[in-house]
mmCIF entry with sequence, helices, sheets and N, C-alpha, C, O atoms, coordinates in Angstrom:
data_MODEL
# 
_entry.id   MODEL 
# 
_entity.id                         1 
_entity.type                       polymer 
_entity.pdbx_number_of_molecules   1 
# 
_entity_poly.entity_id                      1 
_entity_poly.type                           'polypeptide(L)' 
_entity_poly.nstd_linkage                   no 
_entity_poly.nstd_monomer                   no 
_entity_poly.pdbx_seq_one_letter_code       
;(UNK)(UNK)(UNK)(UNK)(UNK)(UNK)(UNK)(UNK)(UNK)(UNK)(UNK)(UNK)(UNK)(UNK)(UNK)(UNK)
(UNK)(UNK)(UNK)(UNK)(UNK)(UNK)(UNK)(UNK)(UNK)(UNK)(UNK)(UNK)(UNK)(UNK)(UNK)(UNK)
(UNK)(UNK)(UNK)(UNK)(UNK)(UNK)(UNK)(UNK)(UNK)(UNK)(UNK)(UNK)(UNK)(UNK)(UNK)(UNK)
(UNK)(UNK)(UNK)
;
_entity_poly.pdbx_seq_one_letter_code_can   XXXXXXXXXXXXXXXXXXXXXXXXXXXXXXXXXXXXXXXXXXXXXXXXXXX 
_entity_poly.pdbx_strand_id                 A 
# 
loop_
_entity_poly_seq.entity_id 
_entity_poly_seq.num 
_entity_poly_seq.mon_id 
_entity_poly_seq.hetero 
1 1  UNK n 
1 2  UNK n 
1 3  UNK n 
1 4  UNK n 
1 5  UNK n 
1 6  UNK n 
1 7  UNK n 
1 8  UNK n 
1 9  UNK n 
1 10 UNK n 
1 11 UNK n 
1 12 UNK n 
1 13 UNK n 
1 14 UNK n 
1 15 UNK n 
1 16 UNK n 
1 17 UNK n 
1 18 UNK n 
1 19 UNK n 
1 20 UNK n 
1 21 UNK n 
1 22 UNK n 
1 23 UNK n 
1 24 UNK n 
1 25 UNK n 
1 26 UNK n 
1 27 UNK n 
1 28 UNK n 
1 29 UNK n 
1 30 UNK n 
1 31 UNK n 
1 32 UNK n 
1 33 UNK n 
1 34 UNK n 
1 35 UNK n 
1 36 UNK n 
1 37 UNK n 
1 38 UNK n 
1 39 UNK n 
1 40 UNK n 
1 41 UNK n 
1 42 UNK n 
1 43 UNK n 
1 44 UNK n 
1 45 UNK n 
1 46 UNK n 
1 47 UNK n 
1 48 UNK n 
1 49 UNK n 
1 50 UNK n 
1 51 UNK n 
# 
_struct_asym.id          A 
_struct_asym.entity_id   1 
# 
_struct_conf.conf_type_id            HELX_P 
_struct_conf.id                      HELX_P1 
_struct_conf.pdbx_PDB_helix_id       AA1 
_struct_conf.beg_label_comp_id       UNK 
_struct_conf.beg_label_asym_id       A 
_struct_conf.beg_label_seq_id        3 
_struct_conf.pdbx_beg_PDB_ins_code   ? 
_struct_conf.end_label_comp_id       UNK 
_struct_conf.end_label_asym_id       A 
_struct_conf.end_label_seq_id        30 
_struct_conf.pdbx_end_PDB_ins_code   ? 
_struct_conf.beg_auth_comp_id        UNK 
_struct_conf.beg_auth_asym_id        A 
_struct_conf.beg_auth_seq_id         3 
_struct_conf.end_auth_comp_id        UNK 
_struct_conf.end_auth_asym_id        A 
_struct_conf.end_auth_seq_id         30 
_struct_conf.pdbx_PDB_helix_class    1 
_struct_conf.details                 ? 
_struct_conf.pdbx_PDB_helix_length   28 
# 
_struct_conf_type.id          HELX_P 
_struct_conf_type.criteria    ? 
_struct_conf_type.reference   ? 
# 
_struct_sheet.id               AA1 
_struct_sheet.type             ? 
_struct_sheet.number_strands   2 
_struct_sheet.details          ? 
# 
_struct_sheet_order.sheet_id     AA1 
_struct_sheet_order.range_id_1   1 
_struct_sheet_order.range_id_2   2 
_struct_sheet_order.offset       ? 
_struct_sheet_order.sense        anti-parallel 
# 
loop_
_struct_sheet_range.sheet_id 
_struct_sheet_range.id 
_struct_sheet_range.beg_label_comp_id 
_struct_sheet_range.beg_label_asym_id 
_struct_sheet_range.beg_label_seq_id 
_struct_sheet_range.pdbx_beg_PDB_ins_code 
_struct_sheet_range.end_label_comp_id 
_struct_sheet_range.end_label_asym_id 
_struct_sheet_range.end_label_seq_id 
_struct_sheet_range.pdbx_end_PDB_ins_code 
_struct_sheet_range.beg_auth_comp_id 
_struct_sheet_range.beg_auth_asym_id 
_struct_sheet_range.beg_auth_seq_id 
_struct_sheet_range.end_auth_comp_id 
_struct_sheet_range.end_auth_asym_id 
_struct_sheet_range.end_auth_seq_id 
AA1 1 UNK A 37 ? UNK A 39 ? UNK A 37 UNK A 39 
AA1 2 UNK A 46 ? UNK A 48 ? UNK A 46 UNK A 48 
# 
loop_
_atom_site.group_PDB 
_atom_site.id 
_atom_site.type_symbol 
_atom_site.label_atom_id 
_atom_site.label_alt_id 
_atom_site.label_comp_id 
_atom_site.label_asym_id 
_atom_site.label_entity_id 
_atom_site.label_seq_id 
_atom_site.pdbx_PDB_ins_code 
_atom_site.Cartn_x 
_atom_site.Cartn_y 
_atom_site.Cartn_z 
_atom_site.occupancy 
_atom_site.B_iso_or_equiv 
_atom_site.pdbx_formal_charge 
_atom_site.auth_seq_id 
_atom_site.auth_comp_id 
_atom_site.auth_asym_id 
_atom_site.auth_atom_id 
_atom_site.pdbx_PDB_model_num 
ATOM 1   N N  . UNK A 1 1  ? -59.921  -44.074 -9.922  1.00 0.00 ? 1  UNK A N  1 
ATOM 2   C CA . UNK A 1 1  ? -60.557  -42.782 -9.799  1.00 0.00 ? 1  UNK A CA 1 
ATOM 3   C C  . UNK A 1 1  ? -60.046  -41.898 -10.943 1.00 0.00 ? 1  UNK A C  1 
ATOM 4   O O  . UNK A 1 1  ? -58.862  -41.873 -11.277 1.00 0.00 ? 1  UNK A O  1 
ATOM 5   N N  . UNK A 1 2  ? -61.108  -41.107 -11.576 1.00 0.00 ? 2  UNK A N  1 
ATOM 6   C CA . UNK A 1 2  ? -60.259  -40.395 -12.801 1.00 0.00 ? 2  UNK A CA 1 
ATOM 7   C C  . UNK A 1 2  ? -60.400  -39.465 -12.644 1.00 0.00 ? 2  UNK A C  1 
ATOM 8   O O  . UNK A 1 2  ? -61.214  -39.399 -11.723 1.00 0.00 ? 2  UNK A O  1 
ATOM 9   N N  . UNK A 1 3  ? -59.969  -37.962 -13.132 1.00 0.00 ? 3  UNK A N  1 
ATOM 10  C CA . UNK A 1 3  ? -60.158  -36.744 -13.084 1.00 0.00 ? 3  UNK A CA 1 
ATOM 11  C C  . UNK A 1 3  ? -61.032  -35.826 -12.599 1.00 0.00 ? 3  UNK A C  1 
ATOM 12  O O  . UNK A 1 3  ? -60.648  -34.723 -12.212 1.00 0.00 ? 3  UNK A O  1 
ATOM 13  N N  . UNK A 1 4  ? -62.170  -36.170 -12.582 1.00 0.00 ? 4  UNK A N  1 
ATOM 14  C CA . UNK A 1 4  ? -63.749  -35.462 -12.629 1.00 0.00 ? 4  UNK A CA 1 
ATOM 15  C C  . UNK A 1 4  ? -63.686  -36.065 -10.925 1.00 0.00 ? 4  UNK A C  1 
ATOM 16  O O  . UNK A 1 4  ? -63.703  -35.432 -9.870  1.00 0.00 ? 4  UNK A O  1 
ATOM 17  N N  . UNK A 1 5  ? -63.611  -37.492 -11.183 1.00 0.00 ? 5  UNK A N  1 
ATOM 18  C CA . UNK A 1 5  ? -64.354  -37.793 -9.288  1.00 0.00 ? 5  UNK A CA 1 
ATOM 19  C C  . UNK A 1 5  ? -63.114  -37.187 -8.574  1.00 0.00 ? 5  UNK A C  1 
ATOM 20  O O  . UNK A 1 5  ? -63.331  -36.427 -7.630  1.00 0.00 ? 5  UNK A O  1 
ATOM 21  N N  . UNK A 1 6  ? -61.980  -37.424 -8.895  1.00 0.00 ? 6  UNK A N  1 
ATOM 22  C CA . UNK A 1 6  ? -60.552  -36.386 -7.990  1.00 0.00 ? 6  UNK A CA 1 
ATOM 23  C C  . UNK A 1 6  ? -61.546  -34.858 -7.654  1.00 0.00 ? 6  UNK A C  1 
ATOM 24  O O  . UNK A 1 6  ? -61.975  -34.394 -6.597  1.00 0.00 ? 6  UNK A O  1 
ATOM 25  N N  . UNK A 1 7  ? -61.646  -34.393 -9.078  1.00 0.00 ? 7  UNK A N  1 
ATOM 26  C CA . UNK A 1 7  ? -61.932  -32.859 -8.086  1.00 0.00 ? 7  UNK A CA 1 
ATOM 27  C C  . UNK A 1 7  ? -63.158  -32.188 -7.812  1.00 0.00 ? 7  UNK A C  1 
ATOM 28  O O  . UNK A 1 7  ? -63.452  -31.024 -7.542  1.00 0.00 ? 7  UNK A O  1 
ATOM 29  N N  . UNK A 1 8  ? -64.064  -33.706 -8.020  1.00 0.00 ? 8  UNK A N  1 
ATOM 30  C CA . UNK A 1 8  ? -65.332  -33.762 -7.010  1.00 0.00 ? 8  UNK A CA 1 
ATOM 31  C C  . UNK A 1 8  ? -64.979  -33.804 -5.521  1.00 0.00 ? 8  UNK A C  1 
ATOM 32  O O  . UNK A 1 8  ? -65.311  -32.963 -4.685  1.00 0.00 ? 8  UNK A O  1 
ATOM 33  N N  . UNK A 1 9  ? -64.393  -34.701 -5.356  1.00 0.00 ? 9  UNK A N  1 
ATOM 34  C CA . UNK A 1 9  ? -64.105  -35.329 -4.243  1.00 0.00 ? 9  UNK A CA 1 
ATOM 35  C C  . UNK A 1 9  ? -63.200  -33.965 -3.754  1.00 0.00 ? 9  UNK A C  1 
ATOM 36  O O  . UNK A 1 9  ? -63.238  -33.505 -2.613  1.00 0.00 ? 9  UNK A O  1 
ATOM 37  N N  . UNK A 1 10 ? -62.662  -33.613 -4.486  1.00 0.00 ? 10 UNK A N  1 
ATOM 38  C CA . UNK A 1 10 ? -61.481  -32.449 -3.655  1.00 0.00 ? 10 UNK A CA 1 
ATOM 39  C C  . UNK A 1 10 ? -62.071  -31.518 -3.320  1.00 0.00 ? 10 UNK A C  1 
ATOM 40  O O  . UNK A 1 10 ? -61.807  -31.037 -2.218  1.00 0.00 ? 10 UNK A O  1 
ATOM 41  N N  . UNK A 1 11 ? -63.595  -30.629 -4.564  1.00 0.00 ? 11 UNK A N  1 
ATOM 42  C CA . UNK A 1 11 ? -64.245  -29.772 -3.684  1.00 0.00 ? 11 UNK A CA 1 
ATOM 43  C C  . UNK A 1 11 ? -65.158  -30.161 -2.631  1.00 0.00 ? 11 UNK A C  1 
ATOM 44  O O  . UNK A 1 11 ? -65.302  -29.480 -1.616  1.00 0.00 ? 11 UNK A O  1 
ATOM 45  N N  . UNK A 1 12 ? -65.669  -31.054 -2.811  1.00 0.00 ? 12 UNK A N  1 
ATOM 46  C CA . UNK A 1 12 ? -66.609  -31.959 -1.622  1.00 0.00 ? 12 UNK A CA 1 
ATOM 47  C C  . UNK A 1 12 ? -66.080  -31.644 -0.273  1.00 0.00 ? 12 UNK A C  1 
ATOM 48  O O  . UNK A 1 12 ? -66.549  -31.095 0.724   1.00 0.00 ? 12 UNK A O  1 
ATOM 49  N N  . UNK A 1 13 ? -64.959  -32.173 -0.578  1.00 0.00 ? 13 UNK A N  1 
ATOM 50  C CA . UNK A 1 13 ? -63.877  -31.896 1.034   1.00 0.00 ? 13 UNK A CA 1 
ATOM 51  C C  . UNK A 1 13 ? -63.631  -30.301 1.603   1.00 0.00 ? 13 UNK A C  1 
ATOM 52  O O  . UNK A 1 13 ? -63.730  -29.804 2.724   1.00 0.00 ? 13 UNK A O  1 
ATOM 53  N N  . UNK A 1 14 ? -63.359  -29.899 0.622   1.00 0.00 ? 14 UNK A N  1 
ATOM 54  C CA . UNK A 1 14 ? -62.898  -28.590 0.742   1.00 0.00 ? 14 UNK A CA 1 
ATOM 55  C C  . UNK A 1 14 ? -64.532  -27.744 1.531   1.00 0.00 ? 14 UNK A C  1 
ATOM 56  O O  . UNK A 1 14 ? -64.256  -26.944 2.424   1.00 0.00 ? 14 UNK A O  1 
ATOM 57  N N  . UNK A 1 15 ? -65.548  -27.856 1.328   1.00 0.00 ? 15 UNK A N  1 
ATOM 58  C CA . UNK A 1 15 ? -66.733  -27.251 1.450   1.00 0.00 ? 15 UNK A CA 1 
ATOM 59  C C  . UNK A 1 15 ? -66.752  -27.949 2.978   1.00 0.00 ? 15 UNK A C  1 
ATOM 60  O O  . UNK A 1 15 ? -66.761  -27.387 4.072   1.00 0.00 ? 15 UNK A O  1 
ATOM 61  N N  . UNK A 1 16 ? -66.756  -29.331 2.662   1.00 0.00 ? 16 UNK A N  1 
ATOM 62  C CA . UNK A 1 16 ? -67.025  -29.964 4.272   1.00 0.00 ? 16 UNK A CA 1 
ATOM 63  C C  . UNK A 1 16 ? -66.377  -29.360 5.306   1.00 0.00 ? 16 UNK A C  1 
ATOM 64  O O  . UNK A 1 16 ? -66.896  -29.384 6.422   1.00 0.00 ? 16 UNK A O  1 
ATOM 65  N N  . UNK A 1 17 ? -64.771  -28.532 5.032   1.00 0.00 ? 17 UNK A N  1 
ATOM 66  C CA . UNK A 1 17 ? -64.185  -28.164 5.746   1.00 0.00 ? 17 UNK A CA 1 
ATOM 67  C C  . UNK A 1 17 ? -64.460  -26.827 6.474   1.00 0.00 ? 17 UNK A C  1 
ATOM 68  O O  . UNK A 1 17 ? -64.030  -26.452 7.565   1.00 0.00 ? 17 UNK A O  1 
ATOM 69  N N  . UNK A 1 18 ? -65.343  -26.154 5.539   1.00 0.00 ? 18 UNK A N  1 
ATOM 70  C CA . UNK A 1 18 ? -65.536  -24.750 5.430   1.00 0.00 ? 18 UNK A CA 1 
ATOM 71  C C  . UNK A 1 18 ? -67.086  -24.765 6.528   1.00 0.00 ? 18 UNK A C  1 
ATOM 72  O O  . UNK A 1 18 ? -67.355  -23.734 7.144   1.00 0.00 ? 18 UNK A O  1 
ATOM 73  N N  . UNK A 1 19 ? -67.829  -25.785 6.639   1.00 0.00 ? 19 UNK A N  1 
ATOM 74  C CA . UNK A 1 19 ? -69.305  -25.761 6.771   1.00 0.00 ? 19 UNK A CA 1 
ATOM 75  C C  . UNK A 1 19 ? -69.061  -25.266 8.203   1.00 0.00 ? 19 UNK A C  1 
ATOM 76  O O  . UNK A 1 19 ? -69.268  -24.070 8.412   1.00 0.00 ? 19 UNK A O  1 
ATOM 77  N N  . UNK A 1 20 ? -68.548  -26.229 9.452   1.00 0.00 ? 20 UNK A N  1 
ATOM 78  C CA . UNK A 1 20 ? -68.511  -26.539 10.830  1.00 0.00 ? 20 UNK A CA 1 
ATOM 79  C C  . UNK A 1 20 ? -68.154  -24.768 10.959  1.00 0.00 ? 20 UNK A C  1 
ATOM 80  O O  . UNK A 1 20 ? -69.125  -24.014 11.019  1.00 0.00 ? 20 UNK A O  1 
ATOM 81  N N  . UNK A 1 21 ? -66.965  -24.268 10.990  1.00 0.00 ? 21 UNK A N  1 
ATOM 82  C CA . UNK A 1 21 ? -66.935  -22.860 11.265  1.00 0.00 ? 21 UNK A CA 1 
ATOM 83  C C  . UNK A 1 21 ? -68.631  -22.076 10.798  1.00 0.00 ? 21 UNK A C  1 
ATOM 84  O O  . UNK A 1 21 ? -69.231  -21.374 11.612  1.00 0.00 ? 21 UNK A O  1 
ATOM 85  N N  . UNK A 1 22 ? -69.083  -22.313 9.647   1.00 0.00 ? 22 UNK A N  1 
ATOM 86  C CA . UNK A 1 22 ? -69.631  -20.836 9.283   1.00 0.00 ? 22 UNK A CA 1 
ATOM 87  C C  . UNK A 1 22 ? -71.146  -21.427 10.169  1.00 0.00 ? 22 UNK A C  1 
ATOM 88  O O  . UNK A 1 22 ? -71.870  -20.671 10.816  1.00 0.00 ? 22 UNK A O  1 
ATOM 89  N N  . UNK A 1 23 ? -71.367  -22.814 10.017  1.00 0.00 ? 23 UNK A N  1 
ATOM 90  C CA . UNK A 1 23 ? -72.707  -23.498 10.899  1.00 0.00 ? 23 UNK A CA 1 
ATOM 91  C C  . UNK A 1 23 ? -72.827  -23.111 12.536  1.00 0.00 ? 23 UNK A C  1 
ATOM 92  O O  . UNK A 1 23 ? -73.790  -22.685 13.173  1.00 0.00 ? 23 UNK A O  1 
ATOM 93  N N  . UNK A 1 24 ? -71.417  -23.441 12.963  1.00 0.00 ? 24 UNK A N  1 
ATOM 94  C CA . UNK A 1 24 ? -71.323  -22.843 14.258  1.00 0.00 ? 24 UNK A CA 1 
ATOM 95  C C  . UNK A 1 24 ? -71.916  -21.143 14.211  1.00 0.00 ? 24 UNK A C  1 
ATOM 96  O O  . UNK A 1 24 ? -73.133  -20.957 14.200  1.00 0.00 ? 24 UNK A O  1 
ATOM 97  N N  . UNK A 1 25 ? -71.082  -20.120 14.188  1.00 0.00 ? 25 UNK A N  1 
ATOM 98  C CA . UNK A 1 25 ? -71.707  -19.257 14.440  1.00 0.00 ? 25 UNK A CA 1 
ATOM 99  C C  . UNK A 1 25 ? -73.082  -18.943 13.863  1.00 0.00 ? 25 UNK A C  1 
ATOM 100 O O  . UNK A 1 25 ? -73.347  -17.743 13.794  1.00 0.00 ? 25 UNK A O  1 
ATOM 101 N N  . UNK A 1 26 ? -74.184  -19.968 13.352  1.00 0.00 ? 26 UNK A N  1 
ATOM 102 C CA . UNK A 1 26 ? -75.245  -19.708 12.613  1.00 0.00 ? 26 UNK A CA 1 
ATOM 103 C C  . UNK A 1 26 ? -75.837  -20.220 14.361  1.00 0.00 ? 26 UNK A C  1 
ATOM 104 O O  . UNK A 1 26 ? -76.138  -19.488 15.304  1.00 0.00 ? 26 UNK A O  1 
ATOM 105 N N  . UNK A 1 27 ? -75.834  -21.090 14.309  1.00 0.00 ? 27 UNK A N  1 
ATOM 106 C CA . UNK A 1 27 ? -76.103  -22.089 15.677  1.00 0.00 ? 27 UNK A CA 1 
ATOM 107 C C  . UNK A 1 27 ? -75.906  -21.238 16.801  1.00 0.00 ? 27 UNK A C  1 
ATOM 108 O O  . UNK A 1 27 ? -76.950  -21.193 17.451  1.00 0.00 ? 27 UNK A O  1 
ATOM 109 N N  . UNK A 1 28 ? -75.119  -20.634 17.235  1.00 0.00 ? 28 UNK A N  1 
ATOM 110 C CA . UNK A 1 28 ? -74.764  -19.585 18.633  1.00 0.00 ? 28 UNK A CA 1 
ATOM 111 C C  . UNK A 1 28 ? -76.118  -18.101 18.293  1.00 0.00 ? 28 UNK A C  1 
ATOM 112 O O  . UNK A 1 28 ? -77.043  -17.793 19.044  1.00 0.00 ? 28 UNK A O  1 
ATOM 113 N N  . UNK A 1 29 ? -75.817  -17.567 17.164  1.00 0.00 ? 29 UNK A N  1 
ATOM 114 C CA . UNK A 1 29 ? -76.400  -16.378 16.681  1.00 0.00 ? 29 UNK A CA 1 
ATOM 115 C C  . UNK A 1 29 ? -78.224  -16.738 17.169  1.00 0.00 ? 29 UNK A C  1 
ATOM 116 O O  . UNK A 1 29 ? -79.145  -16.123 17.706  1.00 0.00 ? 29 UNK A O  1 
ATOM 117 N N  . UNK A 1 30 ? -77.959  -18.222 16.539  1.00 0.00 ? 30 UNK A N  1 
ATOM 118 C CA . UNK A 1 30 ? -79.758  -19.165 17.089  1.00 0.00 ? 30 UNK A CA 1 
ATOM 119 C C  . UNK A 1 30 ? -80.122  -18.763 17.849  1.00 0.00 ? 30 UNK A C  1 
ATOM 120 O O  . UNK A 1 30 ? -80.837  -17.764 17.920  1.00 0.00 ? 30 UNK A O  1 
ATOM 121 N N  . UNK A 1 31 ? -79.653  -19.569 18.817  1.00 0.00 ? 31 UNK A N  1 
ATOM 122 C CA . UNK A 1 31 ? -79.713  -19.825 20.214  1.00 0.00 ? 31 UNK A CA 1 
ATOM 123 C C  . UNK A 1 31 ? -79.371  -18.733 21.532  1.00 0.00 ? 31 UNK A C  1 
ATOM 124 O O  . UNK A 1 31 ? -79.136  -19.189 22.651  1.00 0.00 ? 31 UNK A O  1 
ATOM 125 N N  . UNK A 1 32 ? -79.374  -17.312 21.269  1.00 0.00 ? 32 UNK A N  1 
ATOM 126 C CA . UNK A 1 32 ? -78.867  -16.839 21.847  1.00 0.00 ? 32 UNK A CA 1 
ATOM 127 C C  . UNK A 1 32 ? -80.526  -16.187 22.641  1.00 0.00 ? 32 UNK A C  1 
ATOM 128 O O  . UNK A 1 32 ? -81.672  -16.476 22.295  1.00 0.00 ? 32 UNK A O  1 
ATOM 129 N N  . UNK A 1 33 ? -80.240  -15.597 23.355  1.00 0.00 ? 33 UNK A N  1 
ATOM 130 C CA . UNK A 1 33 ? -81.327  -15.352 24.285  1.00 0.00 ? 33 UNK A CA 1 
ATOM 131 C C  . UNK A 1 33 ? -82.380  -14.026 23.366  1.00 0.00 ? 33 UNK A C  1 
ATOM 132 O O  . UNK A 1 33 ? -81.734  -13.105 22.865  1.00 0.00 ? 33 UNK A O  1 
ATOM 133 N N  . UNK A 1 34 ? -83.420  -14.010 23.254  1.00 0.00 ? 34 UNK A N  1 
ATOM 134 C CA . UNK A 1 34 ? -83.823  -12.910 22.922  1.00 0.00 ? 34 UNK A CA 1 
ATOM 135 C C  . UNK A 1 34 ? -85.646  -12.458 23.550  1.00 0.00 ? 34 UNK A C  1 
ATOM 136 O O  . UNK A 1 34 ? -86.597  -13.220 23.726  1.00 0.00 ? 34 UNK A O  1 
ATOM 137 N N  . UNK A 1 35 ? -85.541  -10.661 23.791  1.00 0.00 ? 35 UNK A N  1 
ATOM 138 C CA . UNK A 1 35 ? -87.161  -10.312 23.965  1.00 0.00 ? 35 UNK A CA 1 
ATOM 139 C C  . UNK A 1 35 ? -87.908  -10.084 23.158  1.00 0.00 ? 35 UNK A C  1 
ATOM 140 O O  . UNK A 1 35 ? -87.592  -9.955  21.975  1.00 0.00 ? 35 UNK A O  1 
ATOM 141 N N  . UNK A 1 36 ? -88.814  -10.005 23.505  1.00 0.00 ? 36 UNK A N  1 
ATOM 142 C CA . UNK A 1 36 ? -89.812  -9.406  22.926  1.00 0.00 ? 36 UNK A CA 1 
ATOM 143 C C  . UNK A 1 36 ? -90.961  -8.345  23.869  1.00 0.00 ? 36 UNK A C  1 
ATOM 144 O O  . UNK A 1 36 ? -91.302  -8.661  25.009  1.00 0.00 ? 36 UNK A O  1 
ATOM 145 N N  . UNK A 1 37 ? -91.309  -7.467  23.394  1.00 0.00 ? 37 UNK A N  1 
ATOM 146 C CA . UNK A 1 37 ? -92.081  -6.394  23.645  1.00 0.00 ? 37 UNK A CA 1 
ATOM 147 C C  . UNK A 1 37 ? -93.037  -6.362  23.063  1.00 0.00 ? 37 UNK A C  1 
ATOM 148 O O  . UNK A 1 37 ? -93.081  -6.505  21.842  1.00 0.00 ? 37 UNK A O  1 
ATOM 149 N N  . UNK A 1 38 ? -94.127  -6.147  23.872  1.00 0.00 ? 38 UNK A N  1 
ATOM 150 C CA . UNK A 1 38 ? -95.341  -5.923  23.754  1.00 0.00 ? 38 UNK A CA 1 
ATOM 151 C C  . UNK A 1 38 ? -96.493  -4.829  23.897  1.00 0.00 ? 38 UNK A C  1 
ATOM 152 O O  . UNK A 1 38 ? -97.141  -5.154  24.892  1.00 0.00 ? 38 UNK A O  1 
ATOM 153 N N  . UNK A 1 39 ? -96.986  -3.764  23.376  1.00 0.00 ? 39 UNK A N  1 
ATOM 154 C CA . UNK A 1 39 ? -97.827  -3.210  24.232  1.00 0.00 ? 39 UNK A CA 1 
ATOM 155 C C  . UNK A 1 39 ? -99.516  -2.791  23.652  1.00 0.00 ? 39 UNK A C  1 
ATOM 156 O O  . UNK A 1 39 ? -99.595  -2.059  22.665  1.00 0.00 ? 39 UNK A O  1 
ATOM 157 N N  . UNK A 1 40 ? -100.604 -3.219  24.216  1.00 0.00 ? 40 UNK A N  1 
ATOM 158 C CA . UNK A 1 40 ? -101.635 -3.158  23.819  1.00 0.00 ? 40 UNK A CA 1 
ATOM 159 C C  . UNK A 1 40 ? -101.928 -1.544  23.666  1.00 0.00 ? 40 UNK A C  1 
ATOM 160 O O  . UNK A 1 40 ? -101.491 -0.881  24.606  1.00 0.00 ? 40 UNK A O  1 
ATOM 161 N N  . UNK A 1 41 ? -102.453 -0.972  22.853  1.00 0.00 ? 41 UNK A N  1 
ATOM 162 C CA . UNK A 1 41 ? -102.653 0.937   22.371  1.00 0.00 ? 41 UNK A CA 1 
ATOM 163 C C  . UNK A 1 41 ? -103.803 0.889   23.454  1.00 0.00 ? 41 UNK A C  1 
ATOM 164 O O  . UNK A 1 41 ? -103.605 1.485   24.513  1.00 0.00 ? 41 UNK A O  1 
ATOM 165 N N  . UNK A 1 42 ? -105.061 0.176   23.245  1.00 0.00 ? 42 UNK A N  1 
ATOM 166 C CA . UNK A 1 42 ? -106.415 0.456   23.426  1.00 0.00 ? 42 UNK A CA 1 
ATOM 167 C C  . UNK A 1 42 ? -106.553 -0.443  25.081  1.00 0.00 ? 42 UNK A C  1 
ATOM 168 O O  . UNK A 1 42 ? -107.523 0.024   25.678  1.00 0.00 ? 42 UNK A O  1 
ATOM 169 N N  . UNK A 1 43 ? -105.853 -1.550  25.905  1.00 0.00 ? 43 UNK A N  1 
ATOM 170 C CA . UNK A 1 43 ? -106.139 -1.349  27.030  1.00 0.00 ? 43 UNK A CA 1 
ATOM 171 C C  . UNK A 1 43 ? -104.767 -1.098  27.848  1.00 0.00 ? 43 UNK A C  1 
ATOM 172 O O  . UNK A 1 43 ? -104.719 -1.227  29.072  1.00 0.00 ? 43 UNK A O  1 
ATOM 173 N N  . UNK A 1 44 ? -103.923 -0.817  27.248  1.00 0.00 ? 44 UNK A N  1 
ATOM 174 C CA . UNK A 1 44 ? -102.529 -0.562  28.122  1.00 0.00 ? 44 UNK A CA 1 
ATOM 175 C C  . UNK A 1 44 ? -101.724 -1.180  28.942  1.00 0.00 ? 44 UNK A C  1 
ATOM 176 O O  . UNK A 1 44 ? -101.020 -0.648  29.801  1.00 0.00 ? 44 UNK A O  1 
ATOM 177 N N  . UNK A 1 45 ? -101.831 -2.556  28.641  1.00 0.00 ? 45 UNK A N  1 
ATOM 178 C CA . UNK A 1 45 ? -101.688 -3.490  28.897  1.00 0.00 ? 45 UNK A CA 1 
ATOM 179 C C  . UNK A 1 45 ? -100.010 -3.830  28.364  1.00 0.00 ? 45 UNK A C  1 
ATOM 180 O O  . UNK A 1 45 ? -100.081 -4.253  27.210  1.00 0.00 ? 45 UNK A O  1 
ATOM 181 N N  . UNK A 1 46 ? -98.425  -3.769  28.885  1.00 0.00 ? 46 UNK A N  1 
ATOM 182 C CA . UNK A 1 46 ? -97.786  -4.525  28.598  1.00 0.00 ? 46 UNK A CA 1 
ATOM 183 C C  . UNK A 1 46 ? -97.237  -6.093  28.536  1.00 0.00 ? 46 UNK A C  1 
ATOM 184 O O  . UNK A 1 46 ? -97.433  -7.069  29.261  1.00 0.00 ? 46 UNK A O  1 
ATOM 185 N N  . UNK A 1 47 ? -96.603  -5.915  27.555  1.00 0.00 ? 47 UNK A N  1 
ATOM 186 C CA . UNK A 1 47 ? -95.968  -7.581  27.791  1.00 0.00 ? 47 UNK A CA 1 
ATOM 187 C C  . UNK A 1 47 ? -94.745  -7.578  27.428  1.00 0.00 ? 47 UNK A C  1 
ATOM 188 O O  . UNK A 1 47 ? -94.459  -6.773  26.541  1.00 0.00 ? 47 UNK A O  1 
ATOM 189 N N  . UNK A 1 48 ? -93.470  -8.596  28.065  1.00 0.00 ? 48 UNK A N  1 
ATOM 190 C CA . UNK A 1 48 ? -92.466  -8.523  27.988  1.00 0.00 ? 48 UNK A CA 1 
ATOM 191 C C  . UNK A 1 48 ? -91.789  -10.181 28.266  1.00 0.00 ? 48 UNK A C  1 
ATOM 192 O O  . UNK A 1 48 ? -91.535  -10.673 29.366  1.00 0.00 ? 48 UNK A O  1 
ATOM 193 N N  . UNK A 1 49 ? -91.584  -10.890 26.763  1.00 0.00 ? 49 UNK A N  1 
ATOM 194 C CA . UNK A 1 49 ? -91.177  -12.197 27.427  1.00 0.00 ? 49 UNK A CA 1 
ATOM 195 C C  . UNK A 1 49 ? -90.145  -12.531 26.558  1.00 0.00 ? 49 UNK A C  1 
ATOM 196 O O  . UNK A 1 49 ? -89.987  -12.412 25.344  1.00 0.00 ? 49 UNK A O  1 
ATOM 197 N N  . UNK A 1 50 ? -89.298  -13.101 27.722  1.00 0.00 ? 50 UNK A N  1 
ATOM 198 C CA . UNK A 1 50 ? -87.379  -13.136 26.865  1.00 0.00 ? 50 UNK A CA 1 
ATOM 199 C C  . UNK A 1 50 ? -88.174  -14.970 26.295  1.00 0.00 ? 50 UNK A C  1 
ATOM 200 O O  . UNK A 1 50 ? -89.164  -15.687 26.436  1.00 0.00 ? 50 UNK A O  1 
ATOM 201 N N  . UNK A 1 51 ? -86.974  -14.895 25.693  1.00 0.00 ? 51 UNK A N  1 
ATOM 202 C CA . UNK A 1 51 ? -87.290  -17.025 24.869  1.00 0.00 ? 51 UNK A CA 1 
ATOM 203 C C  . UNK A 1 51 ? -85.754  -17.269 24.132  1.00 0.00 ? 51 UNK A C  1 
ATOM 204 O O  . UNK A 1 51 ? -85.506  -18.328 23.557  1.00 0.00 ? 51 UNK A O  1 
# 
């Protein structure tokens, strides 16, 4: 292994290490419950559905 693939390989790792933390809270932030609101002007009609 010579120089170049060492500190390929060293930032490679280094990033891999970094991903799982910042992916997780991307993944929770996802998935988290959210509404939505609705309301028709012209027959007055609401809507309201969580997802």
């Amino acid at each position: 292994m010579n120089r170049r693939d060492f500190l390929k390989f060293g930032l490679i790792t280094g990033i891999y290490g970094l991903v799982p933390k910042y992916f997780g809270s991307i993944v929770n932030s996802y998935f988290q419950e959210r509404t939505l609101y609705f309301y028709n002007t012209q027959t007055g009609e609401f809507l309201k559905e969580t997802f």
